[in-house]
C-alpha positions in Angstrom: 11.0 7.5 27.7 10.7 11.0 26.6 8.2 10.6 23.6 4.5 8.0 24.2 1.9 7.3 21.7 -1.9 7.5 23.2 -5.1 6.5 21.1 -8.3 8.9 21.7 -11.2 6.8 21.0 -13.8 9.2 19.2 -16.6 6.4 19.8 -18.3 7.8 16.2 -19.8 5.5 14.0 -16.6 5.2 11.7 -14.6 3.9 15.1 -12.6 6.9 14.6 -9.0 6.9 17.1 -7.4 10.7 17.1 -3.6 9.5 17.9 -1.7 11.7 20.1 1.8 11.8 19.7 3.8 13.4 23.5 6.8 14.7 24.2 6.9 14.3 28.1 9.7 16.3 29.0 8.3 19.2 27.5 4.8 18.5 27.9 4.1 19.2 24.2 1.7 17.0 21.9 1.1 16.2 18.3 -2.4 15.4 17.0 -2.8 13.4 14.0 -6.4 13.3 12.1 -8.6 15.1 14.8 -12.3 14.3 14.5 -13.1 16.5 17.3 -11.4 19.4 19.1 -13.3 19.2 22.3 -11.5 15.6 22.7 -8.0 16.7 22.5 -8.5 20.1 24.1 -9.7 17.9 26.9 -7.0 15.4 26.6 -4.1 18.2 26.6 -5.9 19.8 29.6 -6.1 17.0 31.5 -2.9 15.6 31.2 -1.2 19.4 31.2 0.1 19.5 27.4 0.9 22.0 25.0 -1.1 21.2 21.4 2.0 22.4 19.1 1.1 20.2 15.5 -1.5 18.3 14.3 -0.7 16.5 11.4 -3.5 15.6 8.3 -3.5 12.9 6.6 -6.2 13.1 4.2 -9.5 15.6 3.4 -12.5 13.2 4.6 -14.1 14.6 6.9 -14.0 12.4 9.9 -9.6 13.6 9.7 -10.0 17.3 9.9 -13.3 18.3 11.5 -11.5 19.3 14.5 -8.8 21.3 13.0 -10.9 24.9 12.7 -11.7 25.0 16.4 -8.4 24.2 17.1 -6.5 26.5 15.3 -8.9 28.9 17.0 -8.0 27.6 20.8 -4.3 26.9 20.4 -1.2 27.8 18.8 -1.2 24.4 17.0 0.8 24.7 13.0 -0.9 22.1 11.2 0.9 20.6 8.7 -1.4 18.7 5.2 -1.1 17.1 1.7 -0.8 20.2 -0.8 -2.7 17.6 -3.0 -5.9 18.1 -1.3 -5.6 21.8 -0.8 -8.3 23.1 -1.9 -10.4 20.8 0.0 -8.7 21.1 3.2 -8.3 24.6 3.5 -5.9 26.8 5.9 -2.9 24.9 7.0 0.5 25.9 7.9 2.4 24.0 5.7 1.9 22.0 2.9 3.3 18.5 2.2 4.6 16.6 -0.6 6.0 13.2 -0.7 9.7 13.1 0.4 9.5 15.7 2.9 10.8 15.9 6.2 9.0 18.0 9.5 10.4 17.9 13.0 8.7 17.4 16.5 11.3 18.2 18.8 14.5 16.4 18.0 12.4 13.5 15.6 12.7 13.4 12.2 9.5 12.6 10.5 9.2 11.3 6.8 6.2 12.2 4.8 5.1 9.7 2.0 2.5 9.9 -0.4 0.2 6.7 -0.1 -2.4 7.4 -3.0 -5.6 5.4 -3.3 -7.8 5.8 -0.6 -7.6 9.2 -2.0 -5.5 11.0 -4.8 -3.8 13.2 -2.2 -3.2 10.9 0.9 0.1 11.1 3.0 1.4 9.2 5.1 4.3 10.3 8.3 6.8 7.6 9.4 9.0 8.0 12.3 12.0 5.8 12.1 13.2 6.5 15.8 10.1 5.7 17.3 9.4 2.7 14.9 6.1 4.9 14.2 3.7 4.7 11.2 0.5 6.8 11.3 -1.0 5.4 7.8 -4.2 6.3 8.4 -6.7 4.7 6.3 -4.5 3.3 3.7 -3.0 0.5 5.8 -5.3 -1.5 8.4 -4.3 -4.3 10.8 -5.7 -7.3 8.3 -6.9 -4.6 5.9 -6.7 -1.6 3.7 -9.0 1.4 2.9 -11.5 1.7 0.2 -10.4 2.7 -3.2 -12.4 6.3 -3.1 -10.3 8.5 -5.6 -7.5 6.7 -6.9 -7.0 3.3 -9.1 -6.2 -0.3 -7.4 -3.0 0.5 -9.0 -1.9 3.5 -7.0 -3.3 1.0 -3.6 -1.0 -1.4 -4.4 1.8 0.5 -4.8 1.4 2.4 -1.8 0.4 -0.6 0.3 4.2 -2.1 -1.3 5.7 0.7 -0.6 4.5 0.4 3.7 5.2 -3.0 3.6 9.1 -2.3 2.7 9.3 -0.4 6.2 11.2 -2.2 8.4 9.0 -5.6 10.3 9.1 -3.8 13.9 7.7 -0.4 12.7 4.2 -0.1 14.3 1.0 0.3 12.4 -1.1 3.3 13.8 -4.2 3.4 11.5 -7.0 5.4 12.3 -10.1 3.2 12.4 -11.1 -0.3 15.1 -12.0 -1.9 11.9 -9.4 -4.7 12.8 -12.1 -8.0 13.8 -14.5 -6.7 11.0 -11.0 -6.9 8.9 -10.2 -10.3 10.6 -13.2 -12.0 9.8 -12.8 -11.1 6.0 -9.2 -12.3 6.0 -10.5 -15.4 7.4 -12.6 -16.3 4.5 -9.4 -15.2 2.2 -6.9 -17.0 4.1 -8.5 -19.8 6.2 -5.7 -21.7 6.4 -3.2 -19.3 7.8 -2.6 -19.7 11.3 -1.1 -16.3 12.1 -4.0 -15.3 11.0 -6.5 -18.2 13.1 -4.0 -16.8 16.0 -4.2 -12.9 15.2 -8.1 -12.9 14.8 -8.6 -14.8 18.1 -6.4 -12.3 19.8 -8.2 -9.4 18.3 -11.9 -11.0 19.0 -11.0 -11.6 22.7 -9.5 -7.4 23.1 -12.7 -6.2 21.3 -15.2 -8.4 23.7 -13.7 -6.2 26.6 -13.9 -2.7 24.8 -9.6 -2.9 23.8 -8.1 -1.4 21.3 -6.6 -3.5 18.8 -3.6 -1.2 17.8 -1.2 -0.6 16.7 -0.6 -3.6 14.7 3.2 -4.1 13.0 4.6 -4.5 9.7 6.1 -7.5 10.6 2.6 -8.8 11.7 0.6 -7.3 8.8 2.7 -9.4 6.3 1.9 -12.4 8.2 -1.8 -12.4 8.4 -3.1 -8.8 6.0 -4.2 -10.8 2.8 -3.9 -7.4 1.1 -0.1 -7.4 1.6 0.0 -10.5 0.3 -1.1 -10.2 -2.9 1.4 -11.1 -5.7 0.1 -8.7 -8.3 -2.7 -5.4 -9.0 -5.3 -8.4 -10.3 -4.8 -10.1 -7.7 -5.2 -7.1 -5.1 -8.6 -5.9 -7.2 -10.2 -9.0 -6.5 -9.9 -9.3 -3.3 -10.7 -5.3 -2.6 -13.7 -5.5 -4.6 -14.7 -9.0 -2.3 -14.2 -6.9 0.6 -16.5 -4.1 -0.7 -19.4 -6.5 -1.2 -18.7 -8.4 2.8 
């Protein structure tokens, strides 16, 4: 298989995962949302890869703190929402919803996913069944309503649920058995949930990471994908603030 998927576990207090995306034939590498630069430069060293893109998602903090020193190591474009501009700062190119980029020979769609923030993108690779959603989609949950209206969540979370059911889920955050046992108290009835949280509580008492989840999956046991309307969705996000 010429092109792998590998999790760096910052081990911050936000349970941060950097997602590295390889092309093994030419020993290249994508990162997406780097909290720290000494973690990936390791990682590409290590493993003998070239940093060519990192992809941003969103402006917090805990997705681009690595970005500076890595522009300054590597040759690395980075590619951002022209939303959040101004906050970001320097990129290489600037992103808008619809868009296309390229890593090697894979197309890569860019959608806007507003809610967690106003400016917050989203990059979907159909040949590699790939979604990095960052903190707008979890496995059993969604991000915080920060910037934009439970509206705009909604919608965007519709809009990643339409993906096709075997595109993985490749969020940035082990928030999934903290997720699980809210969904639980949503949803105690659901058994592909009963099953899903198990699963996920037996992976995290041996350190494992619980990604990446699927959209298939996520419709079975995320409550916040199955809400049937923007009342319904606010309720339960605003439940999930106060857990």
């Amino acid at each position: 298989m010429q092109f792998r998927i590998e999790a760096i576990e910052v081990g911050n207090a936000l349970q941060n995962y950097i997602w590295m995306l390889i092309d093994t034939h030419h020993h290249q590498a994508v990162a997406i949302d780097p909290t720290q630069a000494d973690l990936v430069l390791d990682y590409c060293e290590k493993y003998n890869l070239e940093l060519t893109q990192i992809w941003i998602t969103h402006k917090h903090n805990d997705h681009i703190a690595g970005v500076p020193e890595l522009k300054a190591q590597t040759n690395a474009v980075v590619y951002a929402p022209l939303a959040e501009k101004e906050t970001i700062g320097q990129a290489g190119y600037w992103l808008e919803d619809g868009e296309q980029i390229h890593f090697a020979d894979l197309v890569v769609d860019v959608f806007s996913s507003p809610g967690h923030t106003l400016g917050i993108i989203t990059y979907f690779i159909d040949a590699l069944d790939a979604l990095f959603c960052s903190d707008t989609l979890f496995s059993m949950g969604c991000g915080r309503v920060f910037e934009g209206t439970y509206t705009q969540m909604y919608h965007s979370l519709n809009r990643l649920a339409a993906l096709p059911p075997r595109t993985k889920v490749y969020c940035t955050h082990e928030y999934t058995e903290s997720n699980g046992k809210f969904a639980m108290t949503i949803e105690p009835e659901n058994i592909a949930l009963q099953q899903r949280y198990a699963e996920v509580q037996a992976l995290r008492a041996t350190g494992k990471i619980t990604l990446p989840s699927s959209i298939e999956l996520e419709l079975e046991t995320n409550p916040f994908l199955r809400c049937q309307s923007v009342d319904e969705f606010k309720k339960i996000r605003q439940l999930k603030d106060q857990f």
